[in-house]
N, C-alpha and C positions, 0 to 999 in steps of 0.2 A: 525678137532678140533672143539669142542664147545664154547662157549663164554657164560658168566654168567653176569649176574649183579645183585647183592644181597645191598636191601635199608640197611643201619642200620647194615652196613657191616662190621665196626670198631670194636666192642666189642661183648663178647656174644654170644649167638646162631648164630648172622650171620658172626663173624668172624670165628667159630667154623665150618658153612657151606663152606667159604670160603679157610678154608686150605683143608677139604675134597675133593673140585671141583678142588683145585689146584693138588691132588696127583691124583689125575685123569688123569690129562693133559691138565685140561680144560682153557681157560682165563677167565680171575675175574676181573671184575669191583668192586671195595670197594665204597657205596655210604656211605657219614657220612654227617653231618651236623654242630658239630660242632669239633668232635675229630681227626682236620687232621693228628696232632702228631702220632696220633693210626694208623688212616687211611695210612699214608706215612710209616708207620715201619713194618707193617701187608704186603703193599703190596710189601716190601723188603722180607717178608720172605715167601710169595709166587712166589716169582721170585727164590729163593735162592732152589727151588723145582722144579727150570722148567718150569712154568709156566708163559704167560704172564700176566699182572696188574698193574692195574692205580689205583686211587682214584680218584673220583668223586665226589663234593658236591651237596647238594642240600636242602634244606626244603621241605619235597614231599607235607607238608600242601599247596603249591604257585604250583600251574600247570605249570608259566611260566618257575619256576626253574628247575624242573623236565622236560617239555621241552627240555631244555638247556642240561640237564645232561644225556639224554638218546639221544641227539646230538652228543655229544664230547663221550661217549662209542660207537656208530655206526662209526664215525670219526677215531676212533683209531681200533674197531676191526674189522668194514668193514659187521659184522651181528652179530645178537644177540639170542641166542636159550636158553634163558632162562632167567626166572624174578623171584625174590625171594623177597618179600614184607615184611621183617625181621625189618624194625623201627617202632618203638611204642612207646608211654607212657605212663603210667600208674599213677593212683590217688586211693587213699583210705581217706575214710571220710564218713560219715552220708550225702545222698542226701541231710536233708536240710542245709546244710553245705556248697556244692558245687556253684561258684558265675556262675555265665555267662558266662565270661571272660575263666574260667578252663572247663566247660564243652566243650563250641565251640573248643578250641584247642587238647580236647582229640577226637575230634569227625573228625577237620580237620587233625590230622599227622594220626590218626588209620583208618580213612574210606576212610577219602578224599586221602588221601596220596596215599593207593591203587587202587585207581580209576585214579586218575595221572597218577600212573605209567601202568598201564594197558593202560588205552587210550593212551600214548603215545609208546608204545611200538606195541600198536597193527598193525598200517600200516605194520610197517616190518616184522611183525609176518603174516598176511597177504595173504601180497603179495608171502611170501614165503611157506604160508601154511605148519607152522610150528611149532612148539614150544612148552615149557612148563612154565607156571606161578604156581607157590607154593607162597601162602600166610599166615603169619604167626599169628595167633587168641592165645585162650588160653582155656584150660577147661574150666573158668569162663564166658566165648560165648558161651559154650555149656549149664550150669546148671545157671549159676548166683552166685554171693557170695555177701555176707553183709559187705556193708560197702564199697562194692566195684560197686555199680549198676552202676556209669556212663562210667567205665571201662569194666564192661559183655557188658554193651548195643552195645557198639563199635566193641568188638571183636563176640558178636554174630550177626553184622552187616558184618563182612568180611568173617563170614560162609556162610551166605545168598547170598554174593553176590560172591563168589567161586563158588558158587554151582549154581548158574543163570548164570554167565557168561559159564560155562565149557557145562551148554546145549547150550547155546547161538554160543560156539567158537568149537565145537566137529565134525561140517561138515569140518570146515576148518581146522581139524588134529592138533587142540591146544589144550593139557590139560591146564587143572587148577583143581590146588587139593590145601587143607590148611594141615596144622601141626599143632593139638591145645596142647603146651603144657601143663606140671602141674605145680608143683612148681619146679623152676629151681635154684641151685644155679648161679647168674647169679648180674650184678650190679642192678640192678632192683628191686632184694631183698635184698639187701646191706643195707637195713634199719629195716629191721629187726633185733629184742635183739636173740641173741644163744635161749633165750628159746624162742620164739615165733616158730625160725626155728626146735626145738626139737621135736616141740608141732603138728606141719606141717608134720617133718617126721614120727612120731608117728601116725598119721590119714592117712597113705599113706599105702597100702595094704603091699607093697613091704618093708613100715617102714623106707625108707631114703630117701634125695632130688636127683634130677633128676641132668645130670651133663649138660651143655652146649652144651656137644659133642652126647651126647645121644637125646637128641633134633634134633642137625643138622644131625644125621644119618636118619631120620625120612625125613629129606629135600632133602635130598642127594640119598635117596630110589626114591622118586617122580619126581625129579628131571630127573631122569638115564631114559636108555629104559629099562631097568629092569620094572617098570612101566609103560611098555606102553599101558596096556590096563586099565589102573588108571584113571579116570575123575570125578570131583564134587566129590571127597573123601574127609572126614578128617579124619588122622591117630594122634592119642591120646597119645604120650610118657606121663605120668601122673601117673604110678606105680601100677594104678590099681586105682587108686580116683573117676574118671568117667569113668565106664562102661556102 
C-alpha cells in the first residue's frame, strides 16, 4: 500500500486528489489549516472507501508546524510515498495596491510552504530512495496575468523550483513534477460575479471551467507509476488557455 499526504487537502483540488488516491487503496493524510470540520468529514468518507486517513494540521508558511505534521503522518502511517503541495492563496489587485504584509504571506504559504514540506519530507524519502512530490502552481506561473503579478510570481516560483529539485532528487528515484492548473471552479474562485466566470469560460479554447476533479486527475496521473518515467514536468489541465 502507498501512503499520500496532500497540503490543502480539505477542500478543492486536493480534496478532489484525495478521494482519487483513496479509490486506489492508497492512505491519505488531509493537511488543512484551518477547515478541520472539512478535514474530519473528508477523511470519514475516505475511510467509508477503504481506505486509511487522518487529518493533519499545519500552516506550511511555519517549518516548525510542518515539521510537526509530517511527524504525526510517518507516526501513524509508518512511510510516506508521496507529497502533494495543493495549499495556496491567492490575491488579486493592482501591484501598487499590494501592502508588505499581503505580499510576504502569499510568498510564505505558496513558496515557502513547499519548501517545508519538501525539506521535511525528504530524509524519508531518502533514505528510502523513493518517492513522488506533485506541486500544485497555476497557468498564471506559467504566462503571468494582470492584476494578479504577486500571485504569478509565487506560482512561477514553484515551477522553478519543481523543476530544480526533480534534477537535484532524480539519482535518488524521486520525482517531482507540478500540475499548473487553469481556471477551476473551485472556492478560490468563489468571488467571482457568473459574469466574470462566463467571460473566463468564454477565453477558454475548450469555452467552459475546468472542474476540481479534472485538475486532481492530472495529480493523480503523476502521482501513480503510470508516471514513472515523468520528472520536472508540468502537466496544464487549463482547456487549451496556455499552450
Amino acid at each position: 500500500m502507498k501512503y499520500a499526504l496532500i497540503t490543502g487537502g480539505s477542500r478543492g483540488i486536493g480534496a478532489a486528489a484525495a478521494r482519487l488516491f483513496a479509490r486506489r487503496g492508497w492512505g491519505v493524510a488531509v493537511g488543512f489549516c484551518r477547515s478541520q470540520d472539512r478535514a474530519l468529514a473528508l477523511v470519514r468518507e475516505l475511510e467509508a472507501l477503504g481506505a486509511p486517513a487522518l487529518a493533519v494540521r499545519a500552516d506550511v508558511a511555519h517549518r516548525d508546524q510542518v515539521a510537526r505534521m509530517i511527524d504525526n503522518v510517518l507516526e501513524n502511517f509508518c512511510q510516506l510515498d508521496i507529497l502533494v503541495c495543493s495549499a495556496g492563496i491567492s490575491h488579486q489587485g493592482l501591484i501598487s495596491q499590494i501592502d508588505e504584509e499581503q505580499w510576504r504571506r502569499l510568498f510564505a504559504v505558496n513558496v515557502d510552504g513547499v519548501h517545508h514540506c519538501c525539506r521535511s519530507v525528504l530524509p524519508h524519502m531518502l533514505a528510502r530512495k523513493s518517492g513522488s512530490i506533485v506541486t500544485v502552481s497555476s497557468m498564471w506561473g506559467q504566462v503571468g496575468a494582470s492584476c494578479e503579478a504577486a500571485y504569478s510570481a509565487t506560482k512561477g516560483a514553484v515551477i522553478a523550483y519543481t523543476k530544480a529539485l526533480a534534477q537535484e532528487l532524480g539519482p535518488s528515484n524521486i520525482r517531482v513534477n507540478c500540475v499548473a492548473p487553469g481556471v477551476i471552479h473551485t472556492e478560490m474562485n468563489a468571488q467571482l460575479s457568473p459574469d466574470d466566470l462566463a467571460a473566463l469560460a468564454e477565453e477558454t479554447p475548450l469555452g467552459r471551467i475546468g472542474t476540481a476533479e479534472e485538475a486532481a486527475a492530472a495529480i493523480d496521473f503523476l502521482a501513480s507509476d503510470q508516471a514513472s518515467f515523468f520528472t520536472g514536468q508540468v502537466l496544464a489541465p487549463n482547456g487549451g488557455w496556455v499552450i
